[in-house]
N, C-alpha and C positions, 0 to 999 in steps of 0.2 A: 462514658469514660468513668465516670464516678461509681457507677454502676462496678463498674469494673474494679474501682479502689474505692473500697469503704475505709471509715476510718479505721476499720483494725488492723490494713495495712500499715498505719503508720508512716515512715519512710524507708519502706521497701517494697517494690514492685514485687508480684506475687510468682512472676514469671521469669522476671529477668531481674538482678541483683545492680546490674549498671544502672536502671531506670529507678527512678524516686517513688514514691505510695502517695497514697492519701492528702500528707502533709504540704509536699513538694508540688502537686497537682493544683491544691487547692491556694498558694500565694502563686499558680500563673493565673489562676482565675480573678482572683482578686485585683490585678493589673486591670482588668475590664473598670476598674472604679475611677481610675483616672481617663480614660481615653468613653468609654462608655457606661456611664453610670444608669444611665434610664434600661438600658438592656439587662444590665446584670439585676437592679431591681425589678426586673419581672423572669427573671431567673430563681430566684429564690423561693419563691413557695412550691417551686418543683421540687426542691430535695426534700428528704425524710428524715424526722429527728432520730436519734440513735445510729443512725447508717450515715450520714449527709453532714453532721456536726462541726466536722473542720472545714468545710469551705464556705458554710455558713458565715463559722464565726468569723474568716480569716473574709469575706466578701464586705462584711460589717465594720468592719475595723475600719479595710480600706474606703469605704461611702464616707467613716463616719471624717474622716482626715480630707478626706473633697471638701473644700470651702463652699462649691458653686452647687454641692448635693444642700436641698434643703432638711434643716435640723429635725425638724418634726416627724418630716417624712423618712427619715431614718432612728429615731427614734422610736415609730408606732412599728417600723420593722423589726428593731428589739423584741418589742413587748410582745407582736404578733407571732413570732417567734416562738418564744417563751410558751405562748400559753399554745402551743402547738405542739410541745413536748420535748422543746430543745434546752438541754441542762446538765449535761456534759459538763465534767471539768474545763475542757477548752474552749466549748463556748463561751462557757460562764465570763471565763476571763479574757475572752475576746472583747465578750457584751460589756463588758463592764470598762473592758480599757477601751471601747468605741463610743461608750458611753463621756467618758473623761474627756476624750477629745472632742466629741460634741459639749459639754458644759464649759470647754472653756471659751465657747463662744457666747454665751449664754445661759439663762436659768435653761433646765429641762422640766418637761412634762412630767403633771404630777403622777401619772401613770410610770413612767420610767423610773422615778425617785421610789414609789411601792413596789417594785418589781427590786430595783438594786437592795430595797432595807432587805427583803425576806431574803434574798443570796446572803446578804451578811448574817444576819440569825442563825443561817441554817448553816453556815460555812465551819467547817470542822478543820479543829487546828492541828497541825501536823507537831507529832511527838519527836523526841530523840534528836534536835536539830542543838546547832550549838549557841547555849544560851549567853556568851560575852565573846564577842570575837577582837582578840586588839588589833590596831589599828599596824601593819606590817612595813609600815614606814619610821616607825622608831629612829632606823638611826640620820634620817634626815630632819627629824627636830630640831627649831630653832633656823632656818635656811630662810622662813619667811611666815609671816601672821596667819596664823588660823583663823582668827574672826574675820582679818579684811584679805584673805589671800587667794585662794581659788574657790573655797566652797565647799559645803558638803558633794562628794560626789555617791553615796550609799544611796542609789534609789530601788526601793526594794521593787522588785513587778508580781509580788503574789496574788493570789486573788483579791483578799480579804484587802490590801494597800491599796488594790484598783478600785475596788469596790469604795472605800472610803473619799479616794482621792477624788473619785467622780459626785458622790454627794456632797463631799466639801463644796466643790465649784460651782454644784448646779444648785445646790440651795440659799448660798451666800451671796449668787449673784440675782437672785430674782432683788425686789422693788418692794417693800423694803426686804435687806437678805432676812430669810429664814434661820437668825443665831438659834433661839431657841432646841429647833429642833434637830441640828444641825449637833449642840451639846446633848438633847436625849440619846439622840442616835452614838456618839461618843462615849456617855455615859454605861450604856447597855452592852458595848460593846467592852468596856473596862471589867464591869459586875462580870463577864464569863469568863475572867481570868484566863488572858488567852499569853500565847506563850513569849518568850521574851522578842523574834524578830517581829512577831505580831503591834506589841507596844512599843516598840522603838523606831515602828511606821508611822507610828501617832506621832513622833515627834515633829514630823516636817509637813505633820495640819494641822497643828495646834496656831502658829503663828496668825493668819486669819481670823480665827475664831478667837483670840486672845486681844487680837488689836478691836476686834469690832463687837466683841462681847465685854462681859461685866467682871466683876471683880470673882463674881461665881465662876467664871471661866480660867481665871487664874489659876482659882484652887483647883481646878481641874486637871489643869498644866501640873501643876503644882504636886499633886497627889499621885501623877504618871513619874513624875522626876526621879520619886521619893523611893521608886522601885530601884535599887540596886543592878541589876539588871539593867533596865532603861535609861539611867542615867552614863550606864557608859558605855555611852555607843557616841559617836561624832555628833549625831542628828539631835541628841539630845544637849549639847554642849551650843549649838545655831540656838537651840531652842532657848538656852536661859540668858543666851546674850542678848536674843531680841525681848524677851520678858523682862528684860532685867529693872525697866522702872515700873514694874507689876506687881514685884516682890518688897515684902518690908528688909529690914536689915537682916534681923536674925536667919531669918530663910532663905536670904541670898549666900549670907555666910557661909550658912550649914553647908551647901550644899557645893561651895565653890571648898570648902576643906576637903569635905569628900570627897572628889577629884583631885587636890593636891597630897595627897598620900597614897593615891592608886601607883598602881607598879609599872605601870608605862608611863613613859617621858612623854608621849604624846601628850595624855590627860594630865599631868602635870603642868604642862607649858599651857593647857587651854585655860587650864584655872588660874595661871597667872593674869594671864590676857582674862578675862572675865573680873577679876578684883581691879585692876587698873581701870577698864571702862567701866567700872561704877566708882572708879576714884575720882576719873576725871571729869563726868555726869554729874556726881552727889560729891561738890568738893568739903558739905559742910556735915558728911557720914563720918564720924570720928572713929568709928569701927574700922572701916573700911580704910581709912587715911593710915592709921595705926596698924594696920596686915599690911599693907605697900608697903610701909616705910621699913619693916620688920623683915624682909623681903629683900630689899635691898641693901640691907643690915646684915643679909645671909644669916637671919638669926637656924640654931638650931634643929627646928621643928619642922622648916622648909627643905625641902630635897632639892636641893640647890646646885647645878643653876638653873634646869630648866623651868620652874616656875619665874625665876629672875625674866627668862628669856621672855618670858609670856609676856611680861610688865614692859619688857624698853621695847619689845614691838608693839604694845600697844599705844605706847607715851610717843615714840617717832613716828607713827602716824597720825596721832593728835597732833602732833608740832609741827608738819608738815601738812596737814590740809586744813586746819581750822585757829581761826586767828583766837576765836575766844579761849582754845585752850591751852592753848600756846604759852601760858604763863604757869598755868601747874604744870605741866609737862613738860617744859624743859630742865627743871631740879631734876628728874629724872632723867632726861636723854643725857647731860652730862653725867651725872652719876656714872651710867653704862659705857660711856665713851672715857670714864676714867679708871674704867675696870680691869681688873688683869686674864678675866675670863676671855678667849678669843669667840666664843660664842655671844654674848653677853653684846662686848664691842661691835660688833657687827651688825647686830640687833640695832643699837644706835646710829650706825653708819645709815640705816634705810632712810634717816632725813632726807639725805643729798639724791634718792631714788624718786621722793613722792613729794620733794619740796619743787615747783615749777613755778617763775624764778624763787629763788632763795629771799626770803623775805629783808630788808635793807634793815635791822633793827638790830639792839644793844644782844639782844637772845642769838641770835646769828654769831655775833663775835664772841659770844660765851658758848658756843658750840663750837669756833677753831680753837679757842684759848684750851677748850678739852681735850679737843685733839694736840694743841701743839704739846701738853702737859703730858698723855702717853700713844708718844709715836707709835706703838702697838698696832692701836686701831688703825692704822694708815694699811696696814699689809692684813687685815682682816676681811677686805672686801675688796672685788673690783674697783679703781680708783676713777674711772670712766664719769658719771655720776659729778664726784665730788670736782675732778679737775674742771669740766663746762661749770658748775656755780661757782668755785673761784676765777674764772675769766668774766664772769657774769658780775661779781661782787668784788673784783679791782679797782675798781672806782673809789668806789665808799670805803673800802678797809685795806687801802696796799699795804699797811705794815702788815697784818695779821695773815694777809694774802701770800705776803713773799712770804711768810715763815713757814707756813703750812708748805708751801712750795718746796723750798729749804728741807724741811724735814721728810716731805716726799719722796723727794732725789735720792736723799743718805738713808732711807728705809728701805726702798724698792725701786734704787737707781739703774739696778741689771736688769729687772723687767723691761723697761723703757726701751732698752737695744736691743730686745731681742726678739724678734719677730713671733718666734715659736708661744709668747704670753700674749695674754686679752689686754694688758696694758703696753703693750707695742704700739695698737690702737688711741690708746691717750696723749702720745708724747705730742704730735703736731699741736695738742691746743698747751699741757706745759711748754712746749717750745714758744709759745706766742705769747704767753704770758711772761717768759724770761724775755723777750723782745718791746713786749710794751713798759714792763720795768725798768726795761736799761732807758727807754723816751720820757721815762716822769721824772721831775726832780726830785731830788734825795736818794729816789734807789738805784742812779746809774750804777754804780757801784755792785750793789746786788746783785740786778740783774742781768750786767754781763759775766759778775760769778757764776750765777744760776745758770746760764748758756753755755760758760766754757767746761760746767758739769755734765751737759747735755752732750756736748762734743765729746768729751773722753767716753762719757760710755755707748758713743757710735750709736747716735741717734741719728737717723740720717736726715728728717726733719732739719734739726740744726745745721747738721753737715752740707743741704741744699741751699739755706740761704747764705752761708761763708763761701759756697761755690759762685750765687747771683750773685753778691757783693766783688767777687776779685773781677766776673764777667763784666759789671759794670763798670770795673776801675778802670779796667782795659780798654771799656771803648770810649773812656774820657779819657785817656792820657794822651796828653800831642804826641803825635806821629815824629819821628827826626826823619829831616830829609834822607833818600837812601843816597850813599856817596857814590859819585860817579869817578871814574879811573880816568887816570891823564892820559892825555894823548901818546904819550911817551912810554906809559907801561900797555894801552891795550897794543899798542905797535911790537911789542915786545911778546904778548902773547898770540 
């Protein structure tokens, strides 16, 4: 069959156009690696390099992703390979991403590691590509935290990133890891000035070699950053957030400006978020404390808001999962919760998203006293969230509790009745909050105000349990005897 499709078929049968080539042939082959691995490796030295190259690479891959295939033994399949005269593009990058997936189980053969450096050497960088791509989600900036939110999702699969990715893994993981040459091979590959997606690969394998290397690794980092090019790319932005206590001040600065005066809102907002977690890291960086606060000062020089927005997503989820920062960080999330930006507020609002419970302290109540100060922020975000920690936090703050309530009603009292909104879904737990208000003393009062506002705007929540309550009355009320007719009148009828 192969015989029949070489690779320069590609994916076109040479006969028939409905039927696949080369390509399409060689991943049903590859299926033998899950159900039969020991067969297909002794299939392979049957094919011929140059003619035979895609079902090679594409049989390798799939061995190298079998857990229960031993590593070695597909490894020495690599290199045997190789030096059989297999080195095709598509090999290459087969070998090399079969390679990957073998290193992450494990150091590889130092055979394997000198076969992947010469790919890399010799690996020619492709011209005309485009050297800054921005990021085409612009106008959903600010929706949620780029450091702690999804993730870089940019993973490049060229040769040259597979090739890398796999000696990252396979070198770093031997006993002790090989950092050294792990940064040669790095280093060498920088000196050929390769082209910008080539370096902005670097960025997302640096973080390894940075944690477990020396300060000479930094610089490393450091001197990748400093490309214009490579610094603005997403990958590069993970990359100075996890550096960031690798850096002295001035070179964190430099480099987090530089991003806040790029022309995408993206990189603006990641540079806020990057100045904040070194505010709230290094609280005793006076540089650093003095650009936050400047920042949220809206001073001039800022392109405001979306750097702001960087800052209150990074301060609400400091305030929200760590107690120790919780105290610099809250001068911030009220700041943004007293904002008149509606982006801005809402960025604050992610408290009540990643606070799990709400923590019982004085910072909590200076967080409603912001909200109750600009009802804004209440209709800036799903209210879902915030209503469960005020049911959760009626205990310990029912004045502060009813008022936020209070103000919830008279902000976004129509969504509540109306099925067609996401806060339809929230009224059952406000309704039970106006129910246990009206049982505590001091706020009966209140809280069957707050109920009889739930009824008018035809929350049916409320409107269910005014229905139990008449159900109830009725089957406690005495029964009156039914009156019986005199003898005189049923005679009559």
């Amino acid at each position: 069959m192969f015989d029949a499709l070489p690779d320069s078929t590609g994916s076109h049968h040479p006969r028939d156009w409905l039927l696949g080539g080369s390509e399409q042939a060689a991943q049903a082959l590859a299926e033998l690696a899950k159900t039969e691995p020991e067969r297909l490796l002794k299939l392979l030295p049957r094919f011929r390099p140059g003619i035979h190259e895609n079902p090679v690479g594409a049989c390798l891959r799939e061995l190298a992703r079998n857990t229960q295939v031993d590593t070695a033994l597909v490894a020495a399949q690599i290199v045997d390979a190789a030096s059989r005269g297999f080195a095709g593009s598509s090999f290459r990058s087969d070998a090399a991403s079969a390679a990957g997936s073998l290193a992450k189980r494990g150091a590889l053969p130092e055979a394997l590691c000198v076969l992947l450096v010469r790919w890399l050497e010799g690996f020619e960088f492709p011209t005309g590509e485009d050297e800054a791509k921005r990021p085409k989600d612009d106008e959903e900036v600010g929706a949620q935290s780029i450091l702690f939110g999804m993730g870089s999702h940019l993973v490049e699969g060229r040769e040259d990133a597979l090739l890398l990715t796999a000696l990252k893994d396979g070198l770093l993981r031997r006993t002790p890891p090989d950092v050294a040459r792990f940064r040669s091979i790095v280093e060498c590959y920088l000196a050929r000035n390769p082209d910008p997606r080539g370096m902005r690969a670097l960025t997302w394998l640096m973080p390894p070699l940075i944690v477990r290397g020396t300060q000479e690794d930094a610089q490393t980092a450091v001197r990748l950053l400093n490309d214009p090019r490579v610094l603005r790319s997403r990958d590069a932005v993970f990359l100075l957030g996890q550096m960031e206590d690798r850096l002295d001040t001035s070179t964190f600065v430099e480099l987090a400006l530089r991003l806040s005066t790029d022309e995408s809102r993206w990189f603006r907002h990641a540079a806020g978020e990057l100045l904040m977690l070194r505010r709230l890291r290094r609280p005793d960086d006076l540089v650093v404390r003095h650009l936050v606060d400047e920042i949220f000062e809206c001073g001039e020089r800022w392109k405001a808001p979306d750097t702001l927005v960087g800052c209150a997503h990074v301060a609400s989820t400091a305030w929200a999962e760590s107690d120790a920062l919780r105290e610099i960080a809250n001068g911030y999330v009220t700041a943004a919760l007293r904002s008149n930006v509606d982006i801005v507020t809402s960025a604050g609002m992610q408290v009540f998203w990643r606070a799990d419970p709400l923590p019982r302290s004085d910072y909590t109540r200076e967080i409603l006293r912001a909200i109750i100060a600009n009802p804004r922020a209440l209709s800036t975000s799903r209210s879902g969230p915030l209503v469960d920690a005020l049911a959760e936090h009626l205990p310990y703050a029912p004045d502060l509790v009813c008022t936020v309530a209070e103000v919830l009603v008279a902000q976004c009292g129509s969504d509540f009745g109306d099925i067609r909104t996401a806060r339809a879904a929230d009224a059952p737990a406000l309704t039970e909050i106006a129910v246990t208000l009206h049982r505590m003393p001091g706020f009966r009062e209140k809280g069957l105000a707050l109920f009889e506002a739930l009824l008018d705007l035809q929350v049916s929540a409320a409107a269910e349990i005014v229905l139990e309550i008449d159900r109830r009355t009725a089957k406690q009320a005495p029964r009156r005897p039914a009156r019986r007719r005199s003898r005189q009148r049923r005679g009559q009828s």
